[in-house]
C-alpha positions in Angstrom: -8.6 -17.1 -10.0 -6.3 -16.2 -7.3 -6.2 -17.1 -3.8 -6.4 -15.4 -0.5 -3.3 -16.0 1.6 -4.3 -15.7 5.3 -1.3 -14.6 7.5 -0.1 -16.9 10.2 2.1 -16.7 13.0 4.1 -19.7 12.1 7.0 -18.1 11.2 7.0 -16.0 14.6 6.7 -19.2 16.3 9.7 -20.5 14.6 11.8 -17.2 16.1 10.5 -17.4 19.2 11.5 -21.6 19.6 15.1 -20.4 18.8 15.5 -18.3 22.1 14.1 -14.9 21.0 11.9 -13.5 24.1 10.0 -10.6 21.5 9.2 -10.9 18.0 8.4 -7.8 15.6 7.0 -7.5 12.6 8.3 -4.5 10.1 6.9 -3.5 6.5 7.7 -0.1 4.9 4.9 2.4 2.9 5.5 5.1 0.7 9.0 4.0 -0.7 7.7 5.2 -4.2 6.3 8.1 -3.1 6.8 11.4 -4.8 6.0 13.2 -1.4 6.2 12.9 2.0 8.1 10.5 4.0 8.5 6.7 4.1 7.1 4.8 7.1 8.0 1.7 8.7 5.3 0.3 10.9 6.5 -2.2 13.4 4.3 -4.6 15.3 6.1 -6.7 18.5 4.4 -9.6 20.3 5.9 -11.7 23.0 7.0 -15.3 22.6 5.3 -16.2 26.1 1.8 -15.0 24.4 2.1 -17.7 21.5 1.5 -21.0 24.3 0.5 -21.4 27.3 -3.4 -22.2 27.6 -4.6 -19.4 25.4 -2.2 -18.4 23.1 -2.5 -15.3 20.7 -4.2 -16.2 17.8 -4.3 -14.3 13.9 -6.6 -10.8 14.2 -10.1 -11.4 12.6 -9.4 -9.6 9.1 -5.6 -9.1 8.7 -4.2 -9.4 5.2 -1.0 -8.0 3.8 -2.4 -3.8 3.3 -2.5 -3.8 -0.3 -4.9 -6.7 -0.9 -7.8 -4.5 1.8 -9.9 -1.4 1.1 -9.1 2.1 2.9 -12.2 1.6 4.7 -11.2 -1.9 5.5 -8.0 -0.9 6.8 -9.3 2.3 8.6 -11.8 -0.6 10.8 -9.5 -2.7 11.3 -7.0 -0.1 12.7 -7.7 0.2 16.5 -8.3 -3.9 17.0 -4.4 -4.4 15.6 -2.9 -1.5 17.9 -4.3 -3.3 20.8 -3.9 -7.1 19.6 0.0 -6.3 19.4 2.1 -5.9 22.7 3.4 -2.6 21.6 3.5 -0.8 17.5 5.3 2.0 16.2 5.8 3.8 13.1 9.0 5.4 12.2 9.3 8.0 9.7 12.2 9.6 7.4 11.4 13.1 5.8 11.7 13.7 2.1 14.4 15.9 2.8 15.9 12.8 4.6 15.1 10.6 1.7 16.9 13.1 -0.9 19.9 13.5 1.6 20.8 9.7 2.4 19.0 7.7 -0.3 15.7 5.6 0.7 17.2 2.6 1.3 18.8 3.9 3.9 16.2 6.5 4.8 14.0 3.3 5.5 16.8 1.6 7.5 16.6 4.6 9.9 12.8 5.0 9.6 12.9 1.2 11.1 15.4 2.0 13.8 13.1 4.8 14.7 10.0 2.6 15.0 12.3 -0.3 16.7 12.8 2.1 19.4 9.6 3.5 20.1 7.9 -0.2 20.4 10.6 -1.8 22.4 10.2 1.4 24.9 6.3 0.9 24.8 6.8 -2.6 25.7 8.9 -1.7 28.6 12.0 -2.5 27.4 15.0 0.0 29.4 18.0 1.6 28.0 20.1 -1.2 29.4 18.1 -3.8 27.4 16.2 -5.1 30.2 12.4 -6.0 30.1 11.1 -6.9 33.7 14.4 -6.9 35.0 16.1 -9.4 32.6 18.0 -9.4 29.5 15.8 -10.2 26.3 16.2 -11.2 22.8 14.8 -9.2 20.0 14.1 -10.7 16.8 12.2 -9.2 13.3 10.5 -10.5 10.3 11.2 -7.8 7.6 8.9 -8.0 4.4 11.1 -8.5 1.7 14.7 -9.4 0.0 17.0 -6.6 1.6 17.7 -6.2 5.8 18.3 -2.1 5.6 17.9 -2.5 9.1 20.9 -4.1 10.2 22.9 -2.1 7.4 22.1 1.4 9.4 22.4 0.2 12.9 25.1 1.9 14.4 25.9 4.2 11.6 26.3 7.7 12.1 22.5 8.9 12.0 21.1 6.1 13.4 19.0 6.3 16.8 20.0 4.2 19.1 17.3 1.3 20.3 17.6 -0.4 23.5 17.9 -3.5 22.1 18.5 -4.3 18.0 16.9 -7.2 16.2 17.9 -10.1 14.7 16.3 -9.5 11.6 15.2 -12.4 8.8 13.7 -10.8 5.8 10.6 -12.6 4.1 9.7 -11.9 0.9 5.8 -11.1 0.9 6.2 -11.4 4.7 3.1 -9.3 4.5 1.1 -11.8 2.9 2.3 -14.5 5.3 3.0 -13.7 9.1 0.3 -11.5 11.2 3.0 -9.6 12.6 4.3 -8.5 9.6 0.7 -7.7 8.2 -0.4 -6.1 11.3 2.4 -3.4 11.1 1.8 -2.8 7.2 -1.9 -1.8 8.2 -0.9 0.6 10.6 1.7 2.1 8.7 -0.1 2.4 6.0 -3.0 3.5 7.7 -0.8 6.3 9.2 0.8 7.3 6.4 -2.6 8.2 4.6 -4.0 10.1 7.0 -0.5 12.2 7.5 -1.0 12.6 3.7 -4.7 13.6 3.6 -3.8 16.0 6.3 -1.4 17.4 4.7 -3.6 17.9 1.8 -6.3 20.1 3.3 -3.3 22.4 3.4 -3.9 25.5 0.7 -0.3 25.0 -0.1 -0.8 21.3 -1.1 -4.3 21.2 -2.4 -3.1 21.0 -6.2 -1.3 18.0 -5.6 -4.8 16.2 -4.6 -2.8 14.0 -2.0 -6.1 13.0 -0.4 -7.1 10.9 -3.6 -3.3 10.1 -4.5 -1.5 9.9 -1.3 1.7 11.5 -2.5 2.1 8.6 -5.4 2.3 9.4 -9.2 -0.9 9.7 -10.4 -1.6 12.1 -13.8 -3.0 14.8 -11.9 -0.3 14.9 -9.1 2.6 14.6 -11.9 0.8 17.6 -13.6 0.0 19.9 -10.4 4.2 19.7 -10.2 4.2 20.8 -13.8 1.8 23.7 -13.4 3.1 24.9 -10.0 6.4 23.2 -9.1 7.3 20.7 -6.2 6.4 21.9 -2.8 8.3 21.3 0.3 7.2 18.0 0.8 8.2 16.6 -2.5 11.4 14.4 -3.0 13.5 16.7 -5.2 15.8 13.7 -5.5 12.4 11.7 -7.7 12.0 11.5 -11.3 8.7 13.8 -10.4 7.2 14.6 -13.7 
């Protein structure tokens, strides 16, 4: 019998007792995807918010995506957007995944989120977040820190300020922040895809039931009528 794992903020605690002012959660969906892009959600919370007399506490109902139901995640998704202090979602292309690889592809994809939730938390171009230098630090789900590997290279966006990132295998499982930003990415991700998918161009692929993954019927819709524009040429497809 397995047991449910219930996020915490502990390790966000830890970050934020070791001088960091903001603390953001990253986890990545789509990375096997046969079509569309790869997201990386990104979650930020404040280190002042965990004390003081009523510090944040764990969302009601957050779990690492893959262990909740669409329809869990699709409730869920409003109360997470507002429990963090800002959120993004960064995206690469498929033509952006066949060009620079997806490990790369998700470095950039994290940059691109970085930026938008430090510049939704107020964070300006100089680094400055209510008129004083901050420190940013990550929890990254997973082994490999692609984000520090594309900072500063020569596609990368530039973010006001970058993270120190740790990576945490299973992060999702284990810290709220980390779990908060796979729901919304993933969340994101499948309604991009299902959009997509009412498209007459697409409708063979059945994205709304497979979300751009390998199932048998989306392997042979590429058979019977190619790979569309949205497919990663790059992928082992059929």
């Amino acid at each position: 019998m397995s047991v449910s794992v219930v996020p915490t903020l502990d390790m966000e605690q830890t970050i934020a007792s070791s001088g960091f002012d903001v603390i953001v959660g990253f986890d990545e969906v789509g990375r096997g995807s046969l079509a569309g892009p790869v997201m990386v959600g990104a979650a930020a919370i404040r280190a002042c918010d965990l004390s003081g007399p009523s510090p944040l506490q764990v969302p009601d109902g957050v779990a690492d995506s893959k262990m909740l139901t669409e329809h869990r995640r699709e409730a869920i998704f409003e109360e997470l957007k507002s429990w963090c202090a800002s959120w993004a979602v960064g995206s690469a292309s498929n033509t952006e995944i066949d060009d620079w690889g997806i490990s790369y592809a998700l470095g950039i994809a994290a940059l691109r989120a970085l930026g938008q939730a430090e510049e939704k938390l107020g964070i300006d171009g100089d680094g400055m977040l209510d008129g004083r230098p901050v420190k940013v630090g990550a929890i990254l789900d997973g082994p490999n820190d692609y984000i520090t590997k594309a900072l500063n290279t020569f596609d990368a966006p530039d973010v006001p300020i970058p993270a120190d990132v740790t990576c945490k295998v299973k992060g999702d499982r284990h810290c709220a922040t980390v779990a908060t930003a796979a729901v919304i990415a993933k969340v994101t991700r499948d309604r991009l895809m299902v959009k997509f998918a009412a498209q007459p161009q697409y409708a063979p692929y059945e994205w709304a039931n497979n979300k751009g993954y390998g199932s048998a019927a989306h392997r042979e819709a590429i058979v019977e009528h190619g790979p569309s524009d949205l497919h990663r040429l790059s992928w082992h497809l059929v």
